[in-house]
C-alpha positions in Angstrom: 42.1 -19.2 -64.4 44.9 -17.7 -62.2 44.0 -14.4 -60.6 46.0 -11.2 -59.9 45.4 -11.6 -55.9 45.0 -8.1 -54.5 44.1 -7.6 -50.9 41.3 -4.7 -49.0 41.2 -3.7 -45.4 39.3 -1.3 -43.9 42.5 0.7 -43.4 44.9 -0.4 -46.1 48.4 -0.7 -44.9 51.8 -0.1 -46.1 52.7 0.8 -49.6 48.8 0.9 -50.0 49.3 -1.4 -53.4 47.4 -4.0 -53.0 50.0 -6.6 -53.2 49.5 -8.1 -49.5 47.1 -7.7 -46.3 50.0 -5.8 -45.1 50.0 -3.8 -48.3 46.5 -3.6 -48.7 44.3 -1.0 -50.4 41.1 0.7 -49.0 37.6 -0.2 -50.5 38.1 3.7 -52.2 42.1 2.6 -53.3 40.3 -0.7 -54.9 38.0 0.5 -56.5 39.9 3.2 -58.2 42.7 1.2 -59.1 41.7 -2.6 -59.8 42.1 -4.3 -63.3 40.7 -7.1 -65.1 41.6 -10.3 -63.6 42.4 -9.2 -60.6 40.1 -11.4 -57.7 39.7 -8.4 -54.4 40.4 -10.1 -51.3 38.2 -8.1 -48.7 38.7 -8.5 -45.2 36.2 -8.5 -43.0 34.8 -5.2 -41.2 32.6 -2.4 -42.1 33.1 -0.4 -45.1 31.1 2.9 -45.2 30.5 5.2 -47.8 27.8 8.3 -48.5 28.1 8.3 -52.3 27.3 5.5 -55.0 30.1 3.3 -55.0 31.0 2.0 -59.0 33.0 -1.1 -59.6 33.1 0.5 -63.2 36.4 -1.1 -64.4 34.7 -4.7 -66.4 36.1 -7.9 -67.0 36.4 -10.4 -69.6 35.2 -13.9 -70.4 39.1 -14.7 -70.2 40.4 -12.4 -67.2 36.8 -12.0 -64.9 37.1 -9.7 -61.7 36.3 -11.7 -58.1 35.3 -9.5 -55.1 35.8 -12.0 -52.2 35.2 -11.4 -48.9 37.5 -13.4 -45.9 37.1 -13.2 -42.3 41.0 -13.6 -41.1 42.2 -15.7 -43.5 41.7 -16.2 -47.4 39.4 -18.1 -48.5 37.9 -18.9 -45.1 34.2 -18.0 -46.4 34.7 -20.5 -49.2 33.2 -23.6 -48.3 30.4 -21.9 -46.3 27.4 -23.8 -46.0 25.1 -21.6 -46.8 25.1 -17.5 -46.6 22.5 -17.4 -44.1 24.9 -18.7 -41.8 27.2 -16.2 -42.5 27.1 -13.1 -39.8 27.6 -9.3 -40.8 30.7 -9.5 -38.6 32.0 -12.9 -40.5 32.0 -11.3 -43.7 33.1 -7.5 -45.1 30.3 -4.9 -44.5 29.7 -2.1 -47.6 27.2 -0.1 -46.0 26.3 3.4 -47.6 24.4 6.3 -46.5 23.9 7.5 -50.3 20.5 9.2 -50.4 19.1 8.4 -53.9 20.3 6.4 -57.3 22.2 3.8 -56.2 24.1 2.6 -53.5 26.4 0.1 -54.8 26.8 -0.3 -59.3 28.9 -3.0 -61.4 30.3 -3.8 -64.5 30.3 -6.6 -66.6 32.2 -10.3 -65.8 32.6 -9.5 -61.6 31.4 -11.6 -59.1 30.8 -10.8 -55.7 31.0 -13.3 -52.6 30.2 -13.5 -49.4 29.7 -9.7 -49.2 26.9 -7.4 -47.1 25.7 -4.7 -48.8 23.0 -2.4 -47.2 21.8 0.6 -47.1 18.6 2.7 -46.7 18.9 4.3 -50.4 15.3 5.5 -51.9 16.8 3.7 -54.8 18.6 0.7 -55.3 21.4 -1.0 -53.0 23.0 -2.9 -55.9 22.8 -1.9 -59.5 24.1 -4.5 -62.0 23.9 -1.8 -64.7 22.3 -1.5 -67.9 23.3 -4.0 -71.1 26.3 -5.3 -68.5 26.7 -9.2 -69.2 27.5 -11.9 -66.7 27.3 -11.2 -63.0 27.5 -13.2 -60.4 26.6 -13.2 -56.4 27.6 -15.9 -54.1 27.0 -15.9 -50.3 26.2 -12.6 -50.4 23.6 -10.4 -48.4 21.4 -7.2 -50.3 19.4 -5.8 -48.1 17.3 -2.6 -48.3 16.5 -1.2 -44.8 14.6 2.1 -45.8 10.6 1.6 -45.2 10.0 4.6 -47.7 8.6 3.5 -51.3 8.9 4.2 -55.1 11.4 2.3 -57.2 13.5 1.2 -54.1 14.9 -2.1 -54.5 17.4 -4.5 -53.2 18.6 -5.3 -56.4 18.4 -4.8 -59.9 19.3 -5.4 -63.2 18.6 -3.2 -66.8 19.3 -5.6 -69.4 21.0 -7.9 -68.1 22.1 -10.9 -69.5 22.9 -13.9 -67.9 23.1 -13.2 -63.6 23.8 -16.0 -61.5 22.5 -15.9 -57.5 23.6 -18.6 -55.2 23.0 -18.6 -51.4 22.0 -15.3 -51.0 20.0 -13.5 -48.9 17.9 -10.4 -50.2 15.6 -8.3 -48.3 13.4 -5.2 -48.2 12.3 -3.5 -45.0 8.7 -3.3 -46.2 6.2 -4.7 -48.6 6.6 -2.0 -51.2 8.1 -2.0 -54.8 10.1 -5.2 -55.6 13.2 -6.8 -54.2 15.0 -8.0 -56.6 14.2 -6.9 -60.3 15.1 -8.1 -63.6 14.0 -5.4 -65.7 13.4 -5.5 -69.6 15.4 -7.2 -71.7 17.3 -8.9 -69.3 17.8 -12.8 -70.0 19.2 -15.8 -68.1 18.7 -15.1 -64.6 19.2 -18.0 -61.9 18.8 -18.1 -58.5 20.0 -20.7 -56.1 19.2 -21.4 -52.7 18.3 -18.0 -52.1 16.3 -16.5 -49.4 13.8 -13.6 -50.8 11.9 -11.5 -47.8 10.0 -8.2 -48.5 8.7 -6.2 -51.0 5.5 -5.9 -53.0 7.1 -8.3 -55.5 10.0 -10.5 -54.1 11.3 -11.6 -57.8 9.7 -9.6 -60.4 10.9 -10.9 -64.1 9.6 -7.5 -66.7 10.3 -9.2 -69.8 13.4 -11.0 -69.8 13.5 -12.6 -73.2 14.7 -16.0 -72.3 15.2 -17.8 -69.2 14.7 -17.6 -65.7 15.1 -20.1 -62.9 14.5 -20.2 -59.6 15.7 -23.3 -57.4 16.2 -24.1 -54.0 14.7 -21.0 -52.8 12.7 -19.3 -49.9 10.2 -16.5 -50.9 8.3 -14.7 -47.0 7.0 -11.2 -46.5 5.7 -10.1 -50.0 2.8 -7.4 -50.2 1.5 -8.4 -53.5 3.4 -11.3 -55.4 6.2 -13.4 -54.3 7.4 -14.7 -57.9 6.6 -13.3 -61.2 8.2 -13.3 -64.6 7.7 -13.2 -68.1 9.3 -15.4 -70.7 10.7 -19.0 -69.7 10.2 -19.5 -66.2 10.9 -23.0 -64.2 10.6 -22.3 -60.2 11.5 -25.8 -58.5 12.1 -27.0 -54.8 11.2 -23.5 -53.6 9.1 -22.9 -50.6 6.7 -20.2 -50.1 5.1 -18.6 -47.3 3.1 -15.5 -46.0 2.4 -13.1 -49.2 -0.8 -10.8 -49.1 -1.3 -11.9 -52.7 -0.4 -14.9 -55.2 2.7 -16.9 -54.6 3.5 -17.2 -58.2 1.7 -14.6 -61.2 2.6 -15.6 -64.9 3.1 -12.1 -66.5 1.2 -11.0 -69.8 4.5 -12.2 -71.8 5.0 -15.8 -70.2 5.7 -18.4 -72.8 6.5 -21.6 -70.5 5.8 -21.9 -67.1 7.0 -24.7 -64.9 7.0 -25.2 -60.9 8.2 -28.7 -59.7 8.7 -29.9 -55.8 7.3 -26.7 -54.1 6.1 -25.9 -51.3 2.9 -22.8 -50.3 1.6 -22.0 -47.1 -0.5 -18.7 -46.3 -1.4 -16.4 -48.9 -4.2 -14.2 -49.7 -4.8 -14.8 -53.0 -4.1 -18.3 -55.9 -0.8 -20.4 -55.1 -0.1 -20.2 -58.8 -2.0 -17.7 -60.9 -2.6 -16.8 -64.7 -4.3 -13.5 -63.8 -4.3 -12.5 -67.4 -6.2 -15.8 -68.7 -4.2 -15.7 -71.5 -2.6 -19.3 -73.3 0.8 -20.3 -71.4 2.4 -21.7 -74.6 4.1 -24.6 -72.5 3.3 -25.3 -68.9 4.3 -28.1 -66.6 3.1 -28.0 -62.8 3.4 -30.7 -61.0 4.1 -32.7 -57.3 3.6 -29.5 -55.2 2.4 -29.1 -51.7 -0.4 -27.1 -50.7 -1.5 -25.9 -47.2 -5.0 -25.2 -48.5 -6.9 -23.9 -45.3 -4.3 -21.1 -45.5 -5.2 -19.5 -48.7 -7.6 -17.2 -49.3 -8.6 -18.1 -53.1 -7.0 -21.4 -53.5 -4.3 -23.3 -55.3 -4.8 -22.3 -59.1 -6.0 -19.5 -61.0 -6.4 -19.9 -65.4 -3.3 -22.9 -64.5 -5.6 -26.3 -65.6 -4.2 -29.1 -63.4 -1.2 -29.9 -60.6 -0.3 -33.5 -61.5 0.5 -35.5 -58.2 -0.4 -32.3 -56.0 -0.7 -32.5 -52.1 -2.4 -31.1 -49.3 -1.3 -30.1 -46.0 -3.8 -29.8 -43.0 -1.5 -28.1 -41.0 1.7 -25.6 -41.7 4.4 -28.0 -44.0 6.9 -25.8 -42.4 8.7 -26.8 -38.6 8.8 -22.8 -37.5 8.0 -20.8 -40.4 7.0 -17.8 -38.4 10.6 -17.7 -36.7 12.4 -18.5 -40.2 12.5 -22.3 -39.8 11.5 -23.2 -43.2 12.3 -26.6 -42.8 9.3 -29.4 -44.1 8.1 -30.7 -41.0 7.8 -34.5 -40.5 3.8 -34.1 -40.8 3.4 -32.9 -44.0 2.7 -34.7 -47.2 6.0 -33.2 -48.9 8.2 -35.1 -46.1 10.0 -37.7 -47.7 7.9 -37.1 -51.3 10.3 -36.7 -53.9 12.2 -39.0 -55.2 16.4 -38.3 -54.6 18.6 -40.2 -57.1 21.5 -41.0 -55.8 23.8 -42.8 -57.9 21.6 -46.6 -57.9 20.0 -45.5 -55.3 16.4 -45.3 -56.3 14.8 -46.0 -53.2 15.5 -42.8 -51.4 13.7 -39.8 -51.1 13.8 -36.3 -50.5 11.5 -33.2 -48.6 9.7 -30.5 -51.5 10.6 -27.3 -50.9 13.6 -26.0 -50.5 15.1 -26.9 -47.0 16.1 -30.6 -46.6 17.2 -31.7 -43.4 17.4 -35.9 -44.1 20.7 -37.7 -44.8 20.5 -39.4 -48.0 21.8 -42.2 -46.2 18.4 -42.8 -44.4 16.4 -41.6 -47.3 16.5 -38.3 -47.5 18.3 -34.8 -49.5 20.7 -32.7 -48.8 21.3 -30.5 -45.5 20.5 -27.0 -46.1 19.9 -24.8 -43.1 18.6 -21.0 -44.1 18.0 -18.0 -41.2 15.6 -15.6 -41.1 
């Protein structure tokens, strides 16, 4: 579709209408004044606010609304690698000083990239609202940077259906409540090559009545679980490393459970665990790699059989510690998986989620995640 381009700096400009960088409006001239179908070009710099900030105006299937960040000229963050990459001085800053609620809220049909939202909120940084449909973050940071606890989160969703997450990077500043939550009733969530550090529960899934998937990602730093959902859920070339308790917990609701291509190294409690013993309607686990000296109870807890598993004597990560999630060349998930390219069946690619091979020597796809 053709957008209504309409243009944010820090300072506005001009006639203050929107209609140029010369012209532009401020984040508080934006927000007040944007319409369906408009896509907000957002220069880079730092945006600061002390009350919750509500992009209440909605979209539509046919006219959506884009919040796009740019570093000095349009579109420049578009073709980004990965988010990871991308520095709080690359992309626009909203950072607010809100004390409770919410920090940052939106409405249904917006889409948000290559923003950096933060804040220290004993609450929630972003809000996608409650019964909102369709919302969408790419190359975007959340991070919550308060250490105090009860219901603070870096994100989260009441009822949400259908959220898409691609190359993000979330994070809370301890291992308390959850990171990102999708909260009851909220259905079709996916999450690509995201990076997940913090909190009791990185992902936490209450309920959400259909489908959940989790691909490409990087889960570090959780107090209690790194990944739990009820409902579908299929978690695939993900790595996961350093959680106090399981990896992965099927909730009390879970009808299928699948994880494909991952990789676990130091946890202190099951890899993948089905605390509650009860029957996982459909289940499919298979071709993961374990670092088994490095948990505390082992790989699987009430979850029968890994078909094709693999162990690790040593970390499967190059640097893990320093953020280098990276399979190193030692471990049994190097060069495991098969990568079709095309004919090509006689390539391979890492498990986990960071690839580092070039498919032309037998390997995946180059993704390089920080932090």
């Amino acid at each position: 579709m053709a957008f209504n381009e309409k243009y944010v700096t820090v300072t506005g400009g001009g006639l203050h209408d929107g209609s140029s960088e010369a012209n532009a409006w401020t984040l508080a001239e934006a927000v007040s004044n944007y319409a369906a179908g408009d896509r907000l070009n957002v220069k880079a710099g730092t945006y600061s606010d002390s009350s919750t900030v509500t992009f209440a105006t909605a979209g539509t299937a046919a006219s959506p609304v884009s919040w796009r960040g740019y570093k000095t000229t349009i579109g420049d963050l578009d073709t980004h690698p990965t988010t990871q990459r991308v520095s709080g001085t690359d992309c626009p800053l909203f950072t607010n000083s809100v004390s409770s609620g919410a920090a940052y809220s939106a409405r249904s049909y917006q889409s948000f990239e290559h923003i950096h939202f933060t804040s220290a909120i004993v609450g929630t940084v972003l809000d996608l609202g409650y019964f909102q449909n369709v919302i969408s973050l790419i190359g975007c940071r959340v991070e919550s940077t308060t250490t105090s606890t009860g219901g603070v989160r870096a994100v989260f969703g009441n009822r949400l259906t259908y959220a898409f997450f691609s190359d993000c990077y979330f994070s809370k500043n301890s291992t308390a409540d959850t990171c990102v939550w999708a909260y009851v009733g909220s259905t079709l969530w996916h999450l690509r090559r995201c990076t997940i550090v913090g909190g009791a529960t990185g992902f936490s899934g209450s309920n959400p009545g259909t489908v959940t998937t989790v691909d490409s990602c990087v889960f570090s730093g959780q107090g209690t679980v790194s990944c739990g959902a009820d409902g579908h859920i299929t978690i695939a070339n993900s790595s996961f490393y350093n959680c106090s308790g399981n990896f992965i917990e099927k909730a009390s609701g879970s009808n299928e459970l699948i994880v494909l291509n991952c990789v676990f190294s130091q946890c202190g409690g099951y890899a993948i665990s089905n605390s509650t013993g009860t029957d996982i309607h459909q289940q499919w686990i298979s071709d993961n790699t374990y670092h088994d000296s490095s948990f505390t109870s082992g790989r699987l807890n009430n979850i029968p059989h890994d078909f094709y598993a693999k162990a690790d004597t040593a970390s499967p990560f190059v640097d893990a510690a320093n953020g280098d999630f990276t399979i190193a060349t030692t471990s049994n998930g190097y060069n495991n998986q098969y990568l079709l390219e095309k004919s090509d069946i006689s390539s391979y690619m890492d498990s986990g989620a960071i690839r580092h091979q070039d498919p032309s020597g037998g390997g995946g796809n180059v993704i390089v995640i920080e932090e």
